[in-house]
mmCIF file as gemmi writes it, N, C-alpha and C atoms, coordinates in Angstrom:
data_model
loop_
_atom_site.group_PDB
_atom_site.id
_atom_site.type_symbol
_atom_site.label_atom_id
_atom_site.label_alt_id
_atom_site.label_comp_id
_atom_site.label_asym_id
_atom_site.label_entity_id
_atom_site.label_seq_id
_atom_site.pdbx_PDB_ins_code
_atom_site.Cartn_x
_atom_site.Cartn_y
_atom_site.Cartn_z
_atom_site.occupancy
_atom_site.B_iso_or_equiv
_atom_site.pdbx_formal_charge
_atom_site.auth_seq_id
_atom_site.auth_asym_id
_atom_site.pdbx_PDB_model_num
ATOM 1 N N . UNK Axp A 1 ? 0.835 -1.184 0 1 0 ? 1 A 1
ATOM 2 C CA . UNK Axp A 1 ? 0 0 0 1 0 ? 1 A 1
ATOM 3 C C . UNK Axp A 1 ? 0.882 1.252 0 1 0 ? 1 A 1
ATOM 4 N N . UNK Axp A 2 ? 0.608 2.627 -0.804 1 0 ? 2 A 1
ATOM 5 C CA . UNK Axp A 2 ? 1.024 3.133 -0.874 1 0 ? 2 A 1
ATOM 6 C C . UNK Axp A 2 ? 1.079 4.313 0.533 1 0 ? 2 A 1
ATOM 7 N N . UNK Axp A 3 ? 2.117 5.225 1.032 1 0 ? 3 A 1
ATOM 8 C CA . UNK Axp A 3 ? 2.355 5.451 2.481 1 0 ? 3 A 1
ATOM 9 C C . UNK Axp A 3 ? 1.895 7.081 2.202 1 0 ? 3 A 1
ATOM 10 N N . UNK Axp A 4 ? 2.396 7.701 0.668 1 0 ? 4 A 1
ATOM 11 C CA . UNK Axp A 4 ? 1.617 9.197 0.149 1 0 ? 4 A 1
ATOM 12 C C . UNK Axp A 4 ? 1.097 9.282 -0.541 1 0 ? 4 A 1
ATOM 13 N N . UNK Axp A 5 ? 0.446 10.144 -0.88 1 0 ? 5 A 1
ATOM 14 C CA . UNK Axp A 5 ? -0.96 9.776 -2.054 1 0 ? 5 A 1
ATOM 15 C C . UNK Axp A 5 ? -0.324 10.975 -2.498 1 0 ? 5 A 1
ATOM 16 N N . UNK Axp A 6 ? -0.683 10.751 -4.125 1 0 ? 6 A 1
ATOM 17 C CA . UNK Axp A 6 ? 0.191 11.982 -5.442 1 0 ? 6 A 1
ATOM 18 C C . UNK Axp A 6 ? -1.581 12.837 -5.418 1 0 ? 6 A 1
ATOM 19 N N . UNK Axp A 7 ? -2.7 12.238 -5.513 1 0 ? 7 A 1
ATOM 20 C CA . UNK Axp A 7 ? -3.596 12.969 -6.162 1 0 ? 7 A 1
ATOM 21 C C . UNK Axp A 7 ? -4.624 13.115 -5.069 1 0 ? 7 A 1
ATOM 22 N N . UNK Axp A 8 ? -5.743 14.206 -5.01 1 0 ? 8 A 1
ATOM 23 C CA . UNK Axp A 8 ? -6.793 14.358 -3.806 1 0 ? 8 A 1
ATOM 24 C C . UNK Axp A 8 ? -7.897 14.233 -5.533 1 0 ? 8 A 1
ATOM 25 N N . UNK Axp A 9 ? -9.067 13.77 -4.383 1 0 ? 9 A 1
ATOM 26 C CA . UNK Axp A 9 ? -10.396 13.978 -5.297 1 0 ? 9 A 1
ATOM 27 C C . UNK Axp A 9 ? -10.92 15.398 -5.558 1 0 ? 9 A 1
ATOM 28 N N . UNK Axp A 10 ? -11.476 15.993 -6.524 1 0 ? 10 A 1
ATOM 29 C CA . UNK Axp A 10 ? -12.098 17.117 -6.512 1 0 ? 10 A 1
ATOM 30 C C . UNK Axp A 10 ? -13.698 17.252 -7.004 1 0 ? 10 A 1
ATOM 31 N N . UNK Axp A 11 ? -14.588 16.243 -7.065 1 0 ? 11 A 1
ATOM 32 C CA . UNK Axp A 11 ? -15.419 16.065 -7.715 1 0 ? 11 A 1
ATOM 33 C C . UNK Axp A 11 ? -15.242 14.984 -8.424 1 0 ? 11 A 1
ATOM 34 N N . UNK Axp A 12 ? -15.314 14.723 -9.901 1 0 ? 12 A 1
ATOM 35 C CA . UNK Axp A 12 ? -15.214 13.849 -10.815 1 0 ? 12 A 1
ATOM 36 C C . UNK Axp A 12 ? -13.538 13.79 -11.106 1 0 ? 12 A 1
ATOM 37 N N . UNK Axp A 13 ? -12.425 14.887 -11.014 1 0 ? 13 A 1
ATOM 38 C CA . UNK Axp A 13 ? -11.399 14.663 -11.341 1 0 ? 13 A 1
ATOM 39 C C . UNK Axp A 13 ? -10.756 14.887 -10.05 1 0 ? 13 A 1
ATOM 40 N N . UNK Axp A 14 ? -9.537 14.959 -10.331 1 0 ? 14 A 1
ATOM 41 C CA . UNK Axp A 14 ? -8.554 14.782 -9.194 1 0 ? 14 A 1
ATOM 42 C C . UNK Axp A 14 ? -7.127 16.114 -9.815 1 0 ? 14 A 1
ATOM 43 N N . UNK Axp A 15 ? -6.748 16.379 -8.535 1 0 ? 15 A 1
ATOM 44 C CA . UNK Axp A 15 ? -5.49 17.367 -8.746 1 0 ? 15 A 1
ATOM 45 C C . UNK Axp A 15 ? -4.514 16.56 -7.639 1 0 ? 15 A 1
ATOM 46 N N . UNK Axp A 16 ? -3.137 17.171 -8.367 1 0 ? 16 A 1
ATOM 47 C CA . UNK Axp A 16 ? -2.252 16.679 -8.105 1 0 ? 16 A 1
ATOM 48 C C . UNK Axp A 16 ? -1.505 17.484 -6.587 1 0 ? 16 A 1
ATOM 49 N N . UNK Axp A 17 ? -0.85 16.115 -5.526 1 0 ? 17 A 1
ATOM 50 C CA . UNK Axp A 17 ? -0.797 16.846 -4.41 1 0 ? 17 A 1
ATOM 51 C C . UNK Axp A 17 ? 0.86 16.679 -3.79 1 0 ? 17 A 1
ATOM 52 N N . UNK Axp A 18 ? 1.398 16.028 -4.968 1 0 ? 18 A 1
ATOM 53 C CA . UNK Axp A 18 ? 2.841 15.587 -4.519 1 0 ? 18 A 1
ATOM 54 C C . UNK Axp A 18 ? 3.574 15.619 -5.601 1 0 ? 18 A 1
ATOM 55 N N . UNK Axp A 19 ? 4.923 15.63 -6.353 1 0 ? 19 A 1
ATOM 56 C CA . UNK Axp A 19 ? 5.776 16.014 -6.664 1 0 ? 19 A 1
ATOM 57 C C . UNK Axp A 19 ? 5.266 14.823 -7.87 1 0 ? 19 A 1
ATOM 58 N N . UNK Axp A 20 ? 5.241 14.192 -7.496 1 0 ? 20 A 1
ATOM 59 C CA . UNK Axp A 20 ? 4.928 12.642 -8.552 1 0 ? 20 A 1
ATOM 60 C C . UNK Axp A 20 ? 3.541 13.017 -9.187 1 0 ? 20 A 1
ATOM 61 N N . UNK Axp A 21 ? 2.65 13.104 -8.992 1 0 ? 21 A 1
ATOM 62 C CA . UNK Axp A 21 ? 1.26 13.8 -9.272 1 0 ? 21 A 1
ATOM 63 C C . UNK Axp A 21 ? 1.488 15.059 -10.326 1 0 ? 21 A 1
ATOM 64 N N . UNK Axp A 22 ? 2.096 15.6 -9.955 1 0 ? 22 A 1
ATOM 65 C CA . UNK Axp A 22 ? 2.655 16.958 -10.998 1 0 ? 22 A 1
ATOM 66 C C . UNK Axp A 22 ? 3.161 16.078 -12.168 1 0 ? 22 A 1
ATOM 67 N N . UNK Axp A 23 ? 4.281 16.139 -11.805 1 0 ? 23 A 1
ATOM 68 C CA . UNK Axp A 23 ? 5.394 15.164 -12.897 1 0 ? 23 A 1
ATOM 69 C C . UNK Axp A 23 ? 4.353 14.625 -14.22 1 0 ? 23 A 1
ATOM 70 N N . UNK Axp A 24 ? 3.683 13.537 -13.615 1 0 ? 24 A 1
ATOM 71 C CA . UNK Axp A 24 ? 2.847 12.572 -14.34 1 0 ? 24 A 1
ATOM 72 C C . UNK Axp A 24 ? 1.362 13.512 -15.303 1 0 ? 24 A 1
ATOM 73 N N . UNK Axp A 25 ? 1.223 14.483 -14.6 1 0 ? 25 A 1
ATOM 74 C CA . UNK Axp A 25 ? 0.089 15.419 -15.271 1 0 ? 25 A 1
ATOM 75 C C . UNK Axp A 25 ? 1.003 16.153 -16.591 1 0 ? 25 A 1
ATOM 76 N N . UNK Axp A 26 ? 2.318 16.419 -16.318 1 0 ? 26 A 1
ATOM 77 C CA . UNK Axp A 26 ? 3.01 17.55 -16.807 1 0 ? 26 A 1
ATOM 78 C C . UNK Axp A 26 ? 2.894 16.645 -18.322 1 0 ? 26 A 1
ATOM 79 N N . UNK Axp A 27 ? 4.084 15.324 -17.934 1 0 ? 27 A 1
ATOM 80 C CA . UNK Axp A 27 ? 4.368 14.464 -18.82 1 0 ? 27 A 1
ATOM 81 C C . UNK Axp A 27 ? 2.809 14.077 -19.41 1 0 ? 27 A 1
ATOM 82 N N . UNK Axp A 28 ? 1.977 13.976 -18.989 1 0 ? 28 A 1
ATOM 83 C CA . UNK Axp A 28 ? 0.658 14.084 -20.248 1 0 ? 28 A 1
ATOM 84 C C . UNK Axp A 28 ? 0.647 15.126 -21.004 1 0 ? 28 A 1
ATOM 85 N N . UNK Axp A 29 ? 0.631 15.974 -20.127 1 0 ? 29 A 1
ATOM 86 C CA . UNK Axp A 29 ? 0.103 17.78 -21.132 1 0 ? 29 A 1
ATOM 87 C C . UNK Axp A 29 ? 1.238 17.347 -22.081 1 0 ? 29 A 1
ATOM 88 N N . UNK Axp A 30 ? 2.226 16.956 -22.312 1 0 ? 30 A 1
ATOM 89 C CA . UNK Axp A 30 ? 3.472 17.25 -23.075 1 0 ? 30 A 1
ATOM 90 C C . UNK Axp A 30 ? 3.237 16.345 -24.444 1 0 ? 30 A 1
ATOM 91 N N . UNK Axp A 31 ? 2.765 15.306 -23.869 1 0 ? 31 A 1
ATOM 92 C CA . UNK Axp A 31 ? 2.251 14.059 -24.842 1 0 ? 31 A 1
ATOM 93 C C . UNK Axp A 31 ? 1.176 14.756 -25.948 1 0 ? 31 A 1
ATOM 94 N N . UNK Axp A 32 ? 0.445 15.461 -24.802 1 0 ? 32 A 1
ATOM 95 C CA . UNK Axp A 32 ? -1.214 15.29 -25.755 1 0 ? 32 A 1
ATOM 96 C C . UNK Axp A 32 ? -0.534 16.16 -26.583 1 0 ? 32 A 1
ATOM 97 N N . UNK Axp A 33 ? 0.058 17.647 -26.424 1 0 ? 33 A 1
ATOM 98 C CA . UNK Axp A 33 ? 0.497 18.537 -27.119 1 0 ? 33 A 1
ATOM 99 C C . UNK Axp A 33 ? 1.367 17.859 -28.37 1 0 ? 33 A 1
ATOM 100 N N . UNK Axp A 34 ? 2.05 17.276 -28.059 1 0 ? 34 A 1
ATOM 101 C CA . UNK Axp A 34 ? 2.599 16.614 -29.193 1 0 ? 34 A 1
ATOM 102 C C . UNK Axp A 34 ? 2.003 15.572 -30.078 1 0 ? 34 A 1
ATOM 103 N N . UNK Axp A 35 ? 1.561 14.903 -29.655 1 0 ? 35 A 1
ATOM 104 C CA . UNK Axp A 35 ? 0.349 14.41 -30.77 1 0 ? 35 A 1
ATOM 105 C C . UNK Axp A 35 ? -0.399 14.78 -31.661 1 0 ? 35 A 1
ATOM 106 N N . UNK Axp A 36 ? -1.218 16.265 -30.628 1 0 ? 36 A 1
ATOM 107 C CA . UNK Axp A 36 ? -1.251 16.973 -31.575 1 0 ? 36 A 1
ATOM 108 C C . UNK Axp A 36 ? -1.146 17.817 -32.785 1 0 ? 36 A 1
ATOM 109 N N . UNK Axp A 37 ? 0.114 18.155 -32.281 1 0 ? 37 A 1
ATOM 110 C CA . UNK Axp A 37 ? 0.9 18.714 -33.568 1 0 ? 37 A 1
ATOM 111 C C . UNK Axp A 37 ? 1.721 17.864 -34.306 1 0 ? 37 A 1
ATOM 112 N N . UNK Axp A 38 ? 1.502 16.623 -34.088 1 0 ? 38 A 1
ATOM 113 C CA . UNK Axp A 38 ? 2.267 15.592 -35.041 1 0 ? 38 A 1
ATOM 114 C C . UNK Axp A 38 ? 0.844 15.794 -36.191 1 0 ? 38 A 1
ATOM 115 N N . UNK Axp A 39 ? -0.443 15.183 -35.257 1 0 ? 39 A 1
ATOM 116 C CA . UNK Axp A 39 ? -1.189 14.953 -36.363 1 0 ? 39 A 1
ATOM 117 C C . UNK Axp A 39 ? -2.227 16.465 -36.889 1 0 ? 39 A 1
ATOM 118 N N . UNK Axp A 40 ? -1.989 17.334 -36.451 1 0 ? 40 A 1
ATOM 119 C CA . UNK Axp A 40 ? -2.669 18.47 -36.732 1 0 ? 40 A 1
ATOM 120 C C . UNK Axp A 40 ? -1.479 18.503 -38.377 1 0 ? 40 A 1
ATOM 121 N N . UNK Axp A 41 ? -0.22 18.403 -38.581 1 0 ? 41 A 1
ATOM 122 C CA . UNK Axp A 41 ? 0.802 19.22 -39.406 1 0 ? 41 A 1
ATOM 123 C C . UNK Axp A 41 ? -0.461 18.293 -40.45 1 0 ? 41 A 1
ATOM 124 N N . UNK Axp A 42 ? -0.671 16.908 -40.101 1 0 ? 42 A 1
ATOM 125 C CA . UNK Axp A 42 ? -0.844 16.024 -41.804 1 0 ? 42 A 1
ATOM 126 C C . UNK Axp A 42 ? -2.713 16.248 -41.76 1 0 ? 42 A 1
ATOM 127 N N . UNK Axp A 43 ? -3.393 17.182 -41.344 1 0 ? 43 A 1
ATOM 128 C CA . UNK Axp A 43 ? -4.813 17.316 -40.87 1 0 ? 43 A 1
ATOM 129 C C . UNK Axp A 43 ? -5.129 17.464 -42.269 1 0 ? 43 A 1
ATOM 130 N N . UNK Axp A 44 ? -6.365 18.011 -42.808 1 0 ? 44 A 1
ATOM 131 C CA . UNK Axp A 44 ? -6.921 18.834 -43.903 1 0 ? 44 A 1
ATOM 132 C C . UNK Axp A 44 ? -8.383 19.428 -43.011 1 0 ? 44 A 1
ATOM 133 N N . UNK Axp A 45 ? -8.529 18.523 -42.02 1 0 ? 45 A 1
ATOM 134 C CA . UNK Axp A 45 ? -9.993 19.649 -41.629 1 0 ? 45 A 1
ATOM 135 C C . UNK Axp A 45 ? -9.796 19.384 -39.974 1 0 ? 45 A 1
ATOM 136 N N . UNK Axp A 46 ? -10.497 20.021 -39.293 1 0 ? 46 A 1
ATOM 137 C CA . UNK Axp A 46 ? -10.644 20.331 -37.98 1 0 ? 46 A 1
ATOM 138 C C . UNK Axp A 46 ? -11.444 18.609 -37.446 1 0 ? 46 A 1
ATOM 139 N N . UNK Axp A 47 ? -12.097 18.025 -38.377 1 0 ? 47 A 1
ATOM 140 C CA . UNK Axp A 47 ? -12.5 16.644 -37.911 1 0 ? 47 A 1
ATOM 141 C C . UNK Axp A 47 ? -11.524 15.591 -38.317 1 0 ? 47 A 1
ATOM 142 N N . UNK Axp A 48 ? -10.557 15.887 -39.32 1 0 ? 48 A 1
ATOM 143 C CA . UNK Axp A 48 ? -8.799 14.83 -39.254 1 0 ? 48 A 1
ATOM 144 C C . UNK Axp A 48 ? -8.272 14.875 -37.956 1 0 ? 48 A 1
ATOM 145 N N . UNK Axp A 49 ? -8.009 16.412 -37.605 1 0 ? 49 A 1
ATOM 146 C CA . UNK Axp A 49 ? -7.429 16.212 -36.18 1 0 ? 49 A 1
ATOM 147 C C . UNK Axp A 49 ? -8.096 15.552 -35.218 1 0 ? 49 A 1
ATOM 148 N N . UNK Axp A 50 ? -9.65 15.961 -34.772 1 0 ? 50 A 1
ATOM 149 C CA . UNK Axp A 50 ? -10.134 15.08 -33.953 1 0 ? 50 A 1
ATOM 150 C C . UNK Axp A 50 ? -10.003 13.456 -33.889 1 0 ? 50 A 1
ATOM 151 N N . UNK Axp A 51 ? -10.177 13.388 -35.418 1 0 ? 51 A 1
ATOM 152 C CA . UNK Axp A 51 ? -10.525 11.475 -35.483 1 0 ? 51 A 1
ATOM 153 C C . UNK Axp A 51 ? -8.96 11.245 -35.494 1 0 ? 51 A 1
ATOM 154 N N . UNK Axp A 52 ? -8.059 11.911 -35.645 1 0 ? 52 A 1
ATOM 155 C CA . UNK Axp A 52 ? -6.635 11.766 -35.304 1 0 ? 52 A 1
ATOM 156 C C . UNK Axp A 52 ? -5.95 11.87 -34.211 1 0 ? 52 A 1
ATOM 157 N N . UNK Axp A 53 ? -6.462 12.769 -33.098 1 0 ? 53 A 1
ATOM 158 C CA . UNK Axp A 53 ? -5.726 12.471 -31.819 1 0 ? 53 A 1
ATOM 159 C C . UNK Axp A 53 ? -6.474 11.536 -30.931 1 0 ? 53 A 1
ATOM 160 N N . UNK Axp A 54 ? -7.798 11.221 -31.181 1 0 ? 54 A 1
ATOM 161 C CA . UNK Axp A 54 ? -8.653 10.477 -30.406 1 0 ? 54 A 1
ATOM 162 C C . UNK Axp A 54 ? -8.223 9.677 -30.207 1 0 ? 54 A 1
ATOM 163 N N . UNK Axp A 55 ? -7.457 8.559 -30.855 1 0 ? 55 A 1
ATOM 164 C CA . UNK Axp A 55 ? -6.823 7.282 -29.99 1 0 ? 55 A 1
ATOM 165 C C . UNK Axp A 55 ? -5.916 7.266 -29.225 1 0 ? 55 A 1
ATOM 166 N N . UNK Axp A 56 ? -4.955 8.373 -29.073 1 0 ? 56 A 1
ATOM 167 C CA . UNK Axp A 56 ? -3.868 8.874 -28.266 1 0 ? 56 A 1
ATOM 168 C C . UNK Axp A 56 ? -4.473 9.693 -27.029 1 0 ? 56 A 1
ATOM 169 N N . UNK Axp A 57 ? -5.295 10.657 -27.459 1 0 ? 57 A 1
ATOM 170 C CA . UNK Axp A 57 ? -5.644 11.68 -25.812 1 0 ? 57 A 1
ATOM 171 C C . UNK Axp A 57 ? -6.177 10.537 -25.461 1 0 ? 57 A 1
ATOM 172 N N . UNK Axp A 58 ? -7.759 10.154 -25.732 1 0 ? 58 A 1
ATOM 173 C CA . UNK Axp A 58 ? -8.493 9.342 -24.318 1 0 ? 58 A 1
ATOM 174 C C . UNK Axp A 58 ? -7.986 7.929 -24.072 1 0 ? 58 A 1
ATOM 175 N N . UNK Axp A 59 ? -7.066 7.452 -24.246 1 0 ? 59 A 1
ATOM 176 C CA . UNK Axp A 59 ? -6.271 6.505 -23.393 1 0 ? 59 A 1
ATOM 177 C C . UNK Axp A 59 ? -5.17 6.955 -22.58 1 0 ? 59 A 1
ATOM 178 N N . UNK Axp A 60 ? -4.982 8.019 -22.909 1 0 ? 60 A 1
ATOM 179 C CA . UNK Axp A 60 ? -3.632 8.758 -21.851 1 0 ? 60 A 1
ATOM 180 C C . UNK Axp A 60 ? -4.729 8.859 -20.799 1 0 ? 60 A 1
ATOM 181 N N . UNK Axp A 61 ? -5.457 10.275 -21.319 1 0 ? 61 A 1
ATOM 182 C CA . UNK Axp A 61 ? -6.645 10.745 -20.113 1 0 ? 61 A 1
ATOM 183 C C . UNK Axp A 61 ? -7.397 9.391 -19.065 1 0 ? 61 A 1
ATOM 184 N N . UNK Axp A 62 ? -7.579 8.587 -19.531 1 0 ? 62 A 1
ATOM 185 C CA . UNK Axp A 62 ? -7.843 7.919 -18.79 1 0 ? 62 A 1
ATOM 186 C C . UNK Axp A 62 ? -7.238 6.615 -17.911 1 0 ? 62 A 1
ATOM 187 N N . UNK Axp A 63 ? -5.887 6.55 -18.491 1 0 ? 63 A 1
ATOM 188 C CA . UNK Axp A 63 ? -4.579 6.214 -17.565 1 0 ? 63 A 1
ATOM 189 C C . UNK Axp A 63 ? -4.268 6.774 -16.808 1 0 ? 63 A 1
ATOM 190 N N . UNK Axp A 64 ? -4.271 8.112 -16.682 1 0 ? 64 A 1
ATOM 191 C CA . UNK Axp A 64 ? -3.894 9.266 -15.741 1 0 ? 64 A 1
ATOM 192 C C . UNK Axp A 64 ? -5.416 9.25 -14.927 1 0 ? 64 A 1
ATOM 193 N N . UNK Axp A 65 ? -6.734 9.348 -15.072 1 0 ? 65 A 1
ATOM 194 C CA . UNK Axp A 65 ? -7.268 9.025 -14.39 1 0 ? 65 A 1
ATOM 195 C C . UNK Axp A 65 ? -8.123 7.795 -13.447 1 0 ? 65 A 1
ATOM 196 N N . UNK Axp A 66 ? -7.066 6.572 -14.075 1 0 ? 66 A 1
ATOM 197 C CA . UNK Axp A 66 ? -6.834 5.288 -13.406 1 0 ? 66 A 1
ATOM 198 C C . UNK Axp A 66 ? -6.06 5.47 -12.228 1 0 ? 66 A 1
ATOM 199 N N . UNK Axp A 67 ? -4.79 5.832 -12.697 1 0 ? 67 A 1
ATOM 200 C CA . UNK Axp A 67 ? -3.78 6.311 -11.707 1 0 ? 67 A 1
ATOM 201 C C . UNK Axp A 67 ? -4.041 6.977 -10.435 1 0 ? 67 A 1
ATOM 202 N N . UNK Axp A 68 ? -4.692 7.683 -10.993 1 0 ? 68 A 1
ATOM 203 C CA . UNK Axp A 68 ? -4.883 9.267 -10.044 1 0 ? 68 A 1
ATOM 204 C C . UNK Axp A 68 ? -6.012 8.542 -8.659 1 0 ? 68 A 1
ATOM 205 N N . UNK Axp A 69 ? -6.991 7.714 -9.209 1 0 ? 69 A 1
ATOM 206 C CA . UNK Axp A 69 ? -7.582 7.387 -8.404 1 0 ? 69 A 1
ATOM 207 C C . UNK Axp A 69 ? -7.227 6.153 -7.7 1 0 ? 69 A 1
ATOM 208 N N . UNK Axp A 70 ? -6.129 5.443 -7.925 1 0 ? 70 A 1
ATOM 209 C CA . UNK Axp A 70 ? -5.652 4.509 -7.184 1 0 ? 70 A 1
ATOM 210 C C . UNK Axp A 70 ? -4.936 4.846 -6.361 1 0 ? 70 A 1
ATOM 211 N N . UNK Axp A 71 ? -4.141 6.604 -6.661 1 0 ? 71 A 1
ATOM 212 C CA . UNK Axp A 71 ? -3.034 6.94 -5.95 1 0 ? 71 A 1
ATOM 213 C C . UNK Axp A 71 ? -3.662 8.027 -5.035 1 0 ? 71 A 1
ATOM 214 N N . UNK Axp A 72 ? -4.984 8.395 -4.932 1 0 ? 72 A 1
ATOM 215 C CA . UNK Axp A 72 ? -5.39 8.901 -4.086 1 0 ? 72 A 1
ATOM 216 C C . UNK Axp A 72 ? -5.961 8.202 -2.413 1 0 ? 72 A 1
ATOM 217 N N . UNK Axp A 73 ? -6.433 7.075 -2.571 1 0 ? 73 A 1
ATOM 218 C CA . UNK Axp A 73 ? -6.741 6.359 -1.316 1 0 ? 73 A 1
ATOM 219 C C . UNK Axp A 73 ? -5.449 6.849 -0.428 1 0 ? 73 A 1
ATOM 220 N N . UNK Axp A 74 ? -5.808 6.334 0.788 1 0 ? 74 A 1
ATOM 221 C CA . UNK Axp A 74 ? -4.674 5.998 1.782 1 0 ? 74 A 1
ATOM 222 C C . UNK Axp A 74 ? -4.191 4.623 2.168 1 0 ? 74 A 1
């Protein structure tokens, strides 16, 4: 069992409350951003990008909010 918890609940999501919690949010934002602009450069319409980052954001997003809620208990 874990002895510090990285994330607190806030409602439906969670914020980060320890050094590791940051880290792991940061290293997403960094991901999604880049995905994005990998697949935004080869886009032609505003629905390429969507149907193009969609398999990359909501499996991050929701790894990070797997995480977050396992690493919040005590």
């Amino acid at each position: 069992m874990m002895k510090n918890r990285w994330f607190r609940p806030w409602g439906w999501f969670y914020y980060p409350i320890s050094w590791q919690g940051a880290l792991l949010v940061l290293l997403l934002l960094a991901f999604c951003i880049q995905v994005f602009i990998a697949v935004d450069s080869r886009s032609h319409s505003v629905s390429d990008t969507l149907y193009g980052i969609f398999p990359y954001i909501v499996p991050a997003i929701l790894s990070l909010l797997w995480i977050a809620d396992k690493t919040s208990k005590e």
